[in-house]
N, C-alpha and C positions, 0 to 999 in steps of 0.2 A: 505428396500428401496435403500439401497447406496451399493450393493454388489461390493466386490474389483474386479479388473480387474486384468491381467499380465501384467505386465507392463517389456520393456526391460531393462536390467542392465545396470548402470549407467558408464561408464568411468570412468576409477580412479581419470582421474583430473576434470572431472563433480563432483563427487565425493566428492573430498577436497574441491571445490570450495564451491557445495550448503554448507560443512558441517561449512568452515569461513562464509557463510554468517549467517546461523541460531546462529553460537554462537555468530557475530557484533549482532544480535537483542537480542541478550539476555544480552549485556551490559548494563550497565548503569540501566535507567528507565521506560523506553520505557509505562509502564501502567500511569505514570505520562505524558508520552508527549497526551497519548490518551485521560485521563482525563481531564489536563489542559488546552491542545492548540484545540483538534480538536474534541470536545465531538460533537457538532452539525453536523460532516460533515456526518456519519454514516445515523444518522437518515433523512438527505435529501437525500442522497442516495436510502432510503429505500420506501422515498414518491416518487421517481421518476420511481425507478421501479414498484410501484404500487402494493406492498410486501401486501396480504391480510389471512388470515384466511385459513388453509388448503393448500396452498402453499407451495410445494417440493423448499426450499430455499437454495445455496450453497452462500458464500462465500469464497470468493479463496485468501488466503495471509489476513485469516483475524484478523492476531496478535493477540487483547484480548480482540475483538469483537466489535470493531465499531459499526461497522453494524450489523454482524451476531445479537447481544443480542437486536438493536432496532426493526430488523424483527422477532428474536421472541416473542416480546412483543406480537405483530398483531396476534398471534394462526397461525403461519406459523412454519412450519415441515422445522429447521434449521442446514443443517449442516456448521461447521466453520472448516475449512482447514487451514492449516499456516505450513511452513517448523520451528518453531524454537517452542520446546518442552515447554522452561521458556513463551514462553507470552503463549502457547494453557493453562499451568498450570496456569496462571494471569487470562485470560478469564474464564474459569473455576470457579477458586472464585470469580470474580464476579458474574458469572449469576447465582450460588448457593446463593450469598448473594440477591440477587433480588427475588429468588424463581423461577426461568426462565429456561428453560429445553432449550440445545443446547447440539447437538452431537459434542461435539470436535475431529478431528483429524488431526493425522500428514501426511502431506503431500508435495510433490514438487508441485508448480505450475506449473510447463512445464512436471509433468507428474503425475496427481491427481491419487490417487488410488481409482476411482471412476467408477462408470457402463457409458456406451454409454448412452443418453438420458435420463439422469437422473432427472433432475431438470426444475421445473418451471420458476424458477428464478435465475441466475447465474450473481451473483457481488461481486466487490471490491473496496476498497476505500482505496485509496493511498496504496497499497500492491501487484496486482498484477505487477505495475512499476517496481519493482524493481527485479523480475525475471530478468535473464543477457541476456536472449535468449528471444528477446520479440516472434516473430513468432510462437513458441514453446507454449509460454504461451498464445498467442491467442487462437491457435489450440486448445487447450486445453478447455480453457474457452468455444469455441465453441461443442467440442465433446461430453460435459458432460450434455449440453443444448438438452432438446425435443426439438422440429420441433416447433415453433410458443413462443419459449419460448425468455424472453427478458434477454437481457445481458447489465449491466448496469457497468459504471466505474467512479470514482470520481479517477482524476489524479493532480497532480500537474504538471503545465506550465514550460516549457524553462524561459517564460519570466517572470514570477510570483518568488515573494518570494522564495521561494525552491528551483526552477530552478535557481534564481542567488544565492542561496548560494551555492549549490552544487559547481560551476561555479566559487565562491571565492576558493572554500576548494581543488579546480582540483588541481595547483599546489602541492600542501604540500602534496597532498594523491600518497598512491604507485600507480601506472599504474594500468588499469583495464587488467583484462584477455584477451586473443584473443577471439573475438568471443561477447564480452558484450558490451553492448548497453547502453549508459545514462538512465539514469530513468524517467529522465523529456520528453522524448520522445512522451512518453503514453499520456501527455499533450495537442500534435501538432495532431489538426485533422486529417491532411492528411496522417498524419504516423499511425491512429488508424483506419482509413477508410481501407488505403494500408495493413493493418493487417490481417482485418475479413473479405475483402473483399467481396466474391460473397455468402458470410455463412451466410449474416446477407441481410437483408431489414430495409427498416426503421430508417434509422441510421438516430439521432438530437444529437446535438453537443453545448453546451453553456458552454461559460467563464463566473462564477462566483467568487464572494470573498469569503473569508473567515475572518469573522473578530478576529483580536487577539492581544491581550494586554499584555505588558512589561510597567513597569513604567518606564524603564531603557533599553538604546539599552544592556549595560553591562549584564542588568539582561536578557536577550535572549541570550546572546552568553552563559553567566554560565550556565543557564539552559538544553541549549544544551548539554556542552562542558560534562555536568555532564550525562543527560538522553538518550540521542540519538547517538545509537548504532554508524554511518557512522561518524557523529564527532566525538567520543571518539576514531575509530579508528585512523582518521586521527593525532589528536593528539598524540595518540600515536606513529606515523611514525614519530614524528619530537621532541618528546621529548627529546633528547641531542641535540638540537639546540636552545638555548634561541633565537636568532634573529627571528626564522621564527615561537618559538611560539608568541615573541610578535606581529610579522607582521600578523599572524591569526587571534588574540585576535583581533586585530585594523582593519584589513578586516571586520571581521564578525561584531563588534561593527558599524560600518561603514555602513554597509549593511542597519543594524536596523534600525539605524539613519536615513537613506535616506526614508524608506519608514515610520516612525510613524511621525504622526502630534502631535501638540502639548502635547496633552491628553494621548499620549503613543500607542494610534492605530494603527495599520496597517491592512490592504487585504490583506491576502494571497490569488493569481489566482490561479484558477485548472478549469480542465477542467469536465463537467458532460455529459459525454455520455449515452445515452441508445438506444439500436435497440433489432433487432425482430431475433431471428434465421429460416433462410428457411425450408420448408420440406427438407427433405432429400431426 
């Protein structure tokens, strides 16, 4: 079903780049942030694209299978994509431990090693964002799509949770590369319209929440600071500065704080897209 493509050689510093970001996801706990904070987002993801029974399923960027293992509950034909080898290995034991058949493999997002009009179904959930080259990784998402097939994306917002912690951690983190794009971008409508443009029909666009719980703003920044690859870096660009780690500690504590009510609750915003791919 999924026969490889040629795909062109990478740039040395494409290169080095994808190869820092697969080993940032392979830090920390990353199968802990999926379990703990955002086991629900997968599976709506998968009721929006309407993921049923005999459907050619891709997931693109899909770490240790958010999504991919709740579309293959459905008897949908799944393959799970992900540039970093540690979570396709995490994904993996899980869906063995479930008893749930999912093709893992490794791949770029901005350049799948996948056939032209491959798939029924073509999504990600909070994974494709973080390609550097979003255009690229549209393209992509687009090419690997049959003609009528839908493309669906759960993103996190600019203005959402995520979006401003990124937004805290800008300072303390080293510069991004030439040429890379925020994450939270994949968020803002008009930047995912401006994407896929005339490749897609159909496009519906809704801000939802996410709901997610810390007894403690403390206990969300630790828990970061421990599992999630982009913070651990960051931390580590500033660890021989006590001043600017405690100033991070108290941003991101800060951050929590702002948005849990009493109870420890907060929304996290993202954005849930799905459209239609045109004939070709």
């Amino acid at each position: 079903m999924t026969t490889h493509t040629h795909l062109p050689a990478a740039t040395t510093a494409d290169a080095e780049l994808k190869a820092r970001h697969a080993a940032m996801w392979a830090l920390g706990d990353y199968p802990a942030v999926a379990r703990v904070v955002i086991p629900a987002l997968g599976p709506v993801l998968v009721d929006a694209c309407r993921v049923t029974a005999g459907l050619d399923v891709l997931d693109v960027a899909a770490g240790t299978g958010n999504a991919a293992i709740p579309a293959a509950r459905t008897g949908a034909n799944v393959v799970a994509c992900d540039l970093s080898p540690a979570l396709l290995d995490a994904g993996r034991r899980l869906a063995d431990e479930a008893g749930i058949r999912v093709d893992w493999q490794q791949g770029d997002a901005e350049a799948l090693p996948l056939a032209d009009s491959s798939f029924d179904v073509v999504m990600s959930s909070v994974g494709v964002m973080f390609a550097p080259h979003h255009q690229a990784a549209a393209d992509e998402l687009v090419r690997v799509a049959r003609p009528g097939a839908t493309i669906g994306l759960a993103s996190w917002t600019p203005q959402g949770f995520i979006g401003q912690m990124f937004a805290v951690m800008k300072p303390y983190a080293a510069p991004p590369p030439p040429g890379a794009q925020p994450p939270p971008l994949w968020g803002d409508e008009a930047h995912v319209r401006e994407l896929l443009g005339e490749s897609v029909e159909n496009l519906t666009a809704e801000k939802r929440s996410l709901p997610v719980h810390f007894d403690r703003p403390e206990d969300f920044r630790d828990f970061f600071k421990r599992t999630y690859g982009p913070t651990i870096v960051t931390y580590r660009g500033i660890a021989d500065d006590a001043e600017k780690v405690a100033a991070l500690d108290a941003a991101l504590s800060g951050l929590a704080r702002d948005h849990q009510d009493a109870n420890g609750q907060m929304g996290w915003e993202y954005l849930l897209v799905t459209a239609c791919r045109t004939a070709a």
